[in-house]
C-alpha beads as a LAMMPS data file, in Angstrom:
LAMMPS data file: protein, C-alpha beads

214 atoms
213 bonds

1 atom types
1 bond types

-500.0 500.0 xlo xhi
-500.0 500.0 ylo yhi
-500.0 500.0 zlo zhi

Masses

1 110.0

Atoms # bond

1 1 1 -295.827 474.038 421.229
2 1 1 -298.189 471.165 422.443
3 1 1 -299.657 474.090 424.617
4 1 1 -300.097 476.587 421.984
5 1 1 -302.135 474.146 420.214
6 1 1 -304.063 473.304 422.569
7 1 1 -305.007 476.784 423.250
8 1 1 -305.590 477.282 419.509
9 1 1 -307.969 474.334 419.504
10 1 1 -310.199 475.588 422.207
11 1 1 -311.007 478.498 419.672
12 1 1 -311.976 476.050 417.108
13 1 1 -315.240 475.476 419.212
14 1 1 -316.662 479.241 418.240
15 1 1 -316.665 478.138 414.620
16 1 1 -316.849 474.932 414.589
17 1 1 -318.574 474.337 410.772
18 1 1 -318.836 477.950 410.281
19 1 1 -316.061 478.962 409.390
20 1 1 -313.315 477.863 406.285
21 1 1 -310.421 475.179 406.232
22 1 1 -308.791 478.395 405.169
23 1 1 -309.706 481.121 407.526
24 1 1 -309.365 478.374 410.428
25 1 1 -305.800 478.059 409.204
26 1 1 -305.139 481.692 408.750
27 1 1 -306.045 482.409 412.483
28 1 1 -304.478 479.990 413.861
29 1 1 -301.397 481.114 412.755
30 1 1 -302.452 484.796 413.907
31 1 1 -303.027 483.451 417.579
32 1 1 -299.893 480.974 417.961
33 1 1 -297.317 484.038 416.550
34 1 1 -299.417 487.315 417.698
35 1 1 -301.760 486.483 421.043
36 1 1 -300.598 483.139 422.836
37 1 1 -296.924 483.779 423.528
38 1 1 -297.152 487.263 425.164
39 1 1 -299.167 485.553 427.530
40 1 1 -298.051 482.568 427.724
41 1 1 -294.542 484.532 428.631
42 1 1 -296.065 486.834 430.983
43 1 1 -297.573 483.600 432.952
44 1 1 -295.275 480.985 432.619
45 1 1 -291.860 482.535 431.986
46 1 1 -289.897 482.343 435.463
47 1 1 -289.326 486.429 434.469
48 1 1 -292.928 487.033 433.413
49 1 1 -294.073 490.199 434.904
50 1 1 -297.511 488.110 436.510
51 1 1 -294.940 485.375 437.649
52 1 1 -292.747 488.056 439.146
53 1 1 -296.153 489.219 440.626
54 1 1 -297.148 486.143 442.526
55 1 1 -299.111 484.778 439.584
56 1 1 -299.362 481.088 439.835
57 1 1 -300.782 478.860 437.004
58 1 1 -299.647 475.683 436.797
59 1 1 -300.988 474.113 433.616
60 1 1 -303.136 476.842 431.995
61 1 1 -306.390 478.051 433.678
62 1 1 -306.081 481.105 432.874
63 1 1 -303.194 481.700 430.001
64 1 1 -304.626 478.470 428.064
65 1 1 -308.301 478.357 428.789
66 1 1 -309.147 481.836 429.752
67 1 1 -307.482 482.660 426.540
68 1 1 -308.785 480.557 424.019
69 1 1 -312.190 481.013 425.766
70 1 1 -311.963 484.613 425.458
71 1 1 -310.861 484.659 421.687
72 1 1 -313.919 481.841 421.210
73 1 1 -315.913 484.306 422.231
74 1 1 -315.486 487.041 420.020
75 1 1 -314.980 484.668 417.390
76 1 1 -318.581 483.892 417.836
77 1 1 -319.717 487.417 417.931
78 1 1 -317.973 488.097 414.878
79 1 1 -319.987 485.302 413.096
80 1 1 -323.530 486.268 414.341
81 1 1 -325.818 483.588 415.569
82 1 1 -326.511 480.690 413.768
83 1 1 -329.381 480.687 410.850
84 1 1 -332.159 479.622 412.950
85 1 1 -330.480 478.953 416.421
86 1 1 -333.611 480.351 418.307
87 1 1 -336.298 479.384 415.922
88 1 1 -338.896 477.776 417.463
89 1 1 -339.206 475.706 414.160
90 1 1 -335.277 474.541 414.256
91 1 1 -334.490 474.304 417.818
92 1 1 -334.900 470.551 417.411
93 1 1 -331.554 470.790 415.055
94 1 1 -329.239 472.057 417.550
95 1 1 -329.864 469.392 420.244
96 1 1 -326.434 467.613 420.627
97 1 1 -327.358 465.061 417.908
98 1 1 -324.719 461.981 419.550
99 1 1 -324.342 462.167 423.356
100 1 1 -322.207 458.664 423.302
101 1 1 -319.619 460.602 421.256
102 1 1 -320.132 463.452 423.217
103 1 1 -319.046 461.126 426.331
104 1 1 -316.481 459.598 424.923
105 1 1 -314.680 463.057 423.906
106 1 1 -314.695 464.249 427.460
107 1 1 -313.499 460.759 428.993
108 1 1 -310.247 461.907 426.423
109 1 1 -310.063 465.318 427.226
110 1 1 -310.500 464.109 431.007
111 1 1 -307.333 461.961 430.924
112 1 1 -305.497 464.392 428.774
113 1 1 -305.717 466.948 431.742
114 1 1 -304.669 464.131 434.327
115 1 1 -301.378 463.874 432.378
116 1 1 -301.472 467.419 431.190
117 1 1 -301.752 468.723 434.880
118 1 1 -299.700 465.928 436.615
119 1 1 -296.644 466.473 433.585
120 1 1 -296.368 470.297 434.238
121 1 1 -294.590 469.316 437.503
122 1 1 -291.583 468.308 435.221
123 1 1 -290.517 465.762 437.442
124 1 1 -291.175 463.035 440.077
125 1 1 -287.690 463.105 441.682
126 1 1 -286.847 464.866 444.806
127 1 1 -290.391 465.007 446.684
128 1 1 -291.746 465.896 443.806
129 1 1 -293.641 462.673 442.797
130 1 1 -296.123 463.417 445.976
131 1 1 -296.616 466.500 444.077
132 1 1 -297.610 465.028 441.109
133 1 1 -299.867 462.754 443.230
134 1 1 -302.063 465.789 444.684
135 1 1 -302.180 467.437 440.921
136 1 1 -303.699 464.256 439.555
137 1 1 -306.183 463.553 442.877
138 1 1 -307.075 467.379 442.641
139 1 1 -307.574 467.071 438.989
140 1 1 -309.991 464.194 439.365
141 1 1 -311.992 465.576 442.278
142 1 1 -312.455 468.909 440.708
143 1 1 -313.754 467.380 437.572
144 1 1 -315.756 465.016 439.261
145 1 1 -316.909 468.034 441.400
146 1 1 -318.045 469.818 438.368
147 1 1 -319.701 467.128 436.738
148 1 1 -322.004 466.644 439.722
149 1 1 -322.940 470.105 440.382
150 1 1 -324.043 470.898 436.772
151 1 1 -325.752 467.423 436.887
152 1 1 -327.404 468.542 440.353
153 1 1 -328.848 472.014 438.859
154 1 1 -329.875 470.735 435.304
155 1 1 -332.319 468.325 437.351
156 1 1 -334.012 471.017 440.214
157 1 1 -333.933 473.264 436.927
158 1 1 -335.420 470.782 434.782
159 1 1 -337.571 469.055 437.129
160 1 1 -341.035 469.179 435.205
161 1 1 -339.248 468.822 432.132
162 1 1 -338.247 464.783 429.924
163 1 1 -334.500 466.538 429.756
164 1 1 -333.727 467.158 433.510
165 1 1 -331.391 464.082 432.985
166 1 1 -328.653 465.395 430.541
167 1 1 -325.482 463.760 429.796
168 1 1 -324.314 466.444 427.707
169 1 1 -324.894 468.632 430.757
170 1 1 -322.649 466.523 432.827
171 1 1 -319.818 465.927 430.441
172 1 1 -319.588 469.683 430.288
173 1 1 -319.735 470.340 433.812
174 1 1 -317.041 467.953 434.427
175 1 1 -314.605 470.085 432.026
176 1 1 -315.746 472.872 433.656
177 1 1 -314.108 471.504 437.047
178 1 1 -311.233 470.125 435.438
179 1 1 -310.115 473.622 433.546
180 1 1 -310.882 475.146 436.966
181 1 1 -308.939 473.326 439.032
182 1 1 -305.842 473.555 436.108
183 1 1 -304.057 476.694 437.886
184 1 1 -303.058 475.618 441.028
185 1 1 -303.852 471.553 441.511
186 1 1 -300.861 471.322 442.937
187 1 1 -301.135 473.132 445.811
188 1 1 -304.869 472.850 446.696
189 1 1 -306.368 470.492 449.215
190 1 1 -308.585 468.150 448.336
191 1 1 -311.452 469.464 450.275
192 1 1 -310.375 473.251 448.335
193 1 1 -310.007 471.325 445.254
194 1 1 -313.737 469.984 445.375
195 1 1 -315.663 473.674 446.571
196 1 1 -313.019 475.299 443.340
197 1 1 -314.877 472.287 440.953
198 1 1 -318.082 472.845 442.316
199 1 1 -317.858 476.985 441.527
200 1 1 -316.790 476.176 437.797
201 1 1 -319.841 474.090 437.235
202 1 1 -321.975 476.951 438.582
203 1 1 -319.979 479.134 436.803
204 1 1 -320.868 476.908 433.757
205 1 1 -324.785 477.287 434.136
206 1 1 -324.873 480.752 434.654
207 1 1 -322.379 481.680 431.417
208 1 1 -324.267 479.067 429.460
209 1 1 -327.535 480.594 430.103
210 1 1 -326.366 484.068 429.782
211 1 1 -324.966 483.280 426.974
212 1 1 -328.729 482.342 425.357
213 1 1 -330.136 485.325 426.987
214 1 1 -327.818 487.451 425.358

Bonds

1 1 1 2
2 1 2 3
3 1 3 4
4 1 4 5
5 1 5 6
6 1 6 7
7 1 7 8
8 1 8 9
9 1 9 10
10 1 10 11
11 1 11 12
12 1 12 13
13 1 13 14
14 1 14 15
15 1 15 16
16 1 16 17
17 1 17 18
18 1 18 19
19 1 19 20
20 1 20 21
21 1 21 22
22 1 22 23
23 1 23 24
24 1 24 25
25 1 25 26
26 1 26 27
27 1 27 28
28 1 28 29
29 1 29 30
30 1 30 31
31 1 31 32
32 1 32 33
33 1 33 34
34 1 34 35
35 1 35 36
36 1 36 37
37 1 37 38
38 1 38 39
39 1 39 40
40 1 40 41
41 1 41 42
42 1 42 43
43 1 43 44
44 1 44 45
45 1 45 46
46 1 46 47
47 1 47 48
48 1 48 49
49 1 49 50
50 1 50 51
51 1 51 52
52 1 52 53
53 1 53 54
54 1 54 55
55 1 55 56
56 1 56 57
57 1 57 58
58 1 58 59
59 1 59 60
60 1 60 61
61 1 61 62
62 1 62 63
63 1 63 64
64 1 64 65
65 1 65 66
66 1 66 67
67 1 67 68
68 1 68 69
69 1 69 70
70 1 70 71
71 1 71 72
72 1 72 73
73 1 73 74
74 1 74 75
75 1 75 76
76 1 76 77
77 1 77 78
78 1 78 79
79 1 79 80
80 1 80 81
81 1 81 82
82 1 82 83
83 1 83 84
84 1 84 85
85 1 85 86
86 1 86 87
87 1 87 88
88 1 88 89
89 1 89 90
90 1 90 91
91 1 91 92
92 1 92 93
93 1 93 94
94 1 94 95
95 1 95 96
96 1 96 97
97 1 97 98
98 1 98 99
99 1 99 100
100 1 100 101
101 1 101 102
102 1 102 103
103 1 103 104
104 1 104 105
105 1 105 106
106 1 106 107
107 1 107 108
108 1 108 109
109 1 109 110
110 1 110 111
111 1 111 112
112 1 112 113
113 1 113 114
114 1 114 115
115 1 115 116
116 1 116 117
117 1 117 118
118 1 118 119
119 1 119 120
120 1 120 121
121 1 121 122
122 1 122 123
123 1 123 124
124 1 124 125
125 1 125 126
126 1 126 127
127 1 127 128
128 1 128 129
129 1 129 130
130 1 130 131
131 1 131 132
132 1 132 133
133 1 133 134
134 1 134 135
135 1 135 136
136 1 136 137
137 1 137 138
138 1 138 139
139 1 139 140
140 1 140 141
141 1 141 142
142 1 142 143
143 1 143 144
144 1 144 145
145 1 145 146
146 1 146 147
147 1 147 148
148 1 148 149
149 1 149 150
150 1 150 151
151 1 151 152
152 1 152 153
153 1 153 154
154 1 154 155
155 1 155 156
156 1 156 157
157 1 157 158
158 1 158 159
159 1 159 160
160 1 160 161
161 1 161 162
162 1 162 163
163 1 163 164
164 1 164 165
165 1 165 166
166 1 166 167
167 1 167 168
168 1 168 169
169 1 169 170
170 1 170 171
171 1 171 172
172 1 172 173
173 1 173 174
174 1 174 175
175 1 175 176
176 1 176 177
177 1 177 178
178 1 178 179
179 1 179 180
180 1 180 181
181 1 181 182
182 1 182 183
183 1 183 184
184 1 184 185
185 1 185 186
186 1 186 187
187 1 187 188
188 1 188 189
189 1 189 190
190 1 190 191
191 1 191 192
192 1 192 193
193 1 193 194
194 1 194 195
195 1 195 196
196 1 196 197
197 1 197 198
198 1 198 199
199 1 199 200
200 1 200 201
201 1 201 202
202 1 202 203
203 1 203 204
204 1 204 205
205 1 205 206
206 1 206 207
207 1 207 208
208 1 208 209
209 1 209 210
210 1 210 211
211 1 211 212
212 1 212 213
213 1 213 214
């Protein structure tokens, strides 16, 4: 259940004050009965035909964030741009308008993984605490990882420009590690953990900017 929501509330980002109390409520009741548990069955279930497969994904990379990401998305194409998201005039508006809160939200969502990722070992008993160790160090690197490569290319991209310092940048590039290292961070290396964070924040820029484009 705590999954499921979580899931649900990475769609809420596609229509975030676009869209009704109402019709918020109505789909999320669509996705946690119709869309998240076929997946999350196929992916987590010990009989799941990806499990049975080889599929291996610990905490949600792909049947959480992939997912909700996914359904985000064509949420968003369903509602059509925003009124005057690439007006020259506006653009000022849609400038993240409180960067401390910004901060402050990831620093929660970045310990809510740490526990999130280190928990789905359902245990610390029986060799499994070291386990648990390696998901929370992987967890913390990738993130970190993420954070410093978006950081990294919003500079050399921004170099001429007052914004090629962005916090905003880094918060999200930081996620971006720490949802890509979700799958397997207990299994990966540190040193595999790191390259997988770095990816995800290039990952980042490039869907971010596509994204625009498009």
């Amino acid at each position: 259940m705590a999954v499921a929501t979580v899931a649900n509330s990475i769609v809420s980002g596609g229509g975030v004050e676009r869209i009704t109390n109402f019709a918020y409520f109505y789909f999320s009741v669509v996705y946690c009965l119709l869309i998240y548990p076929f997946i999350a069955r196929w992916g987590f279930h010990s009989k799941g035909w990806l499990v049975e497969l080889g599929f291996h994904d610990l905490a949600g990379s792909g049947i959480v964030h992939t997912t909700g990401g996914i359904c985000a998305l064509i949420l968003t194409v369903l509602l059509k741009p925003r009124l005057n998201r690439f007006d020259a005039k506006h653009i000022h508006t849609f400038e993240p308008s409180n960067p401390t809160y910004v901060a402050l939200a990831t620093l929660l969502l970045y310990v809510c993984c740490l526990f999130f990722n280190s928990g789905a070992i359902y245990g610390v008993t029986g060799g499994l605490g070291e386990i648990v160790g390696l998901a929370a160090m992987n967890t913390m690197i990738g993130g970190a990882a993420g954070g410093l490569t978006v950081c990294f290319i919003n500079y050399f991209v921004n170099v001429d420009r007052k914004n090629r310092y962005s916090l905003v940048m880094l918060c999200n590039g930081a996620f971006a590690g720490v949802v890509s290292i979700t799958a397997g961070c207990d299994n990966y290396e540190p040193w595999a953990a790191f390259t997988i964070g770095c990816i995800g924040g290039v990952v980042y820029v490039v869907a971010n900017h596509l994204m625009l484009r498009l």
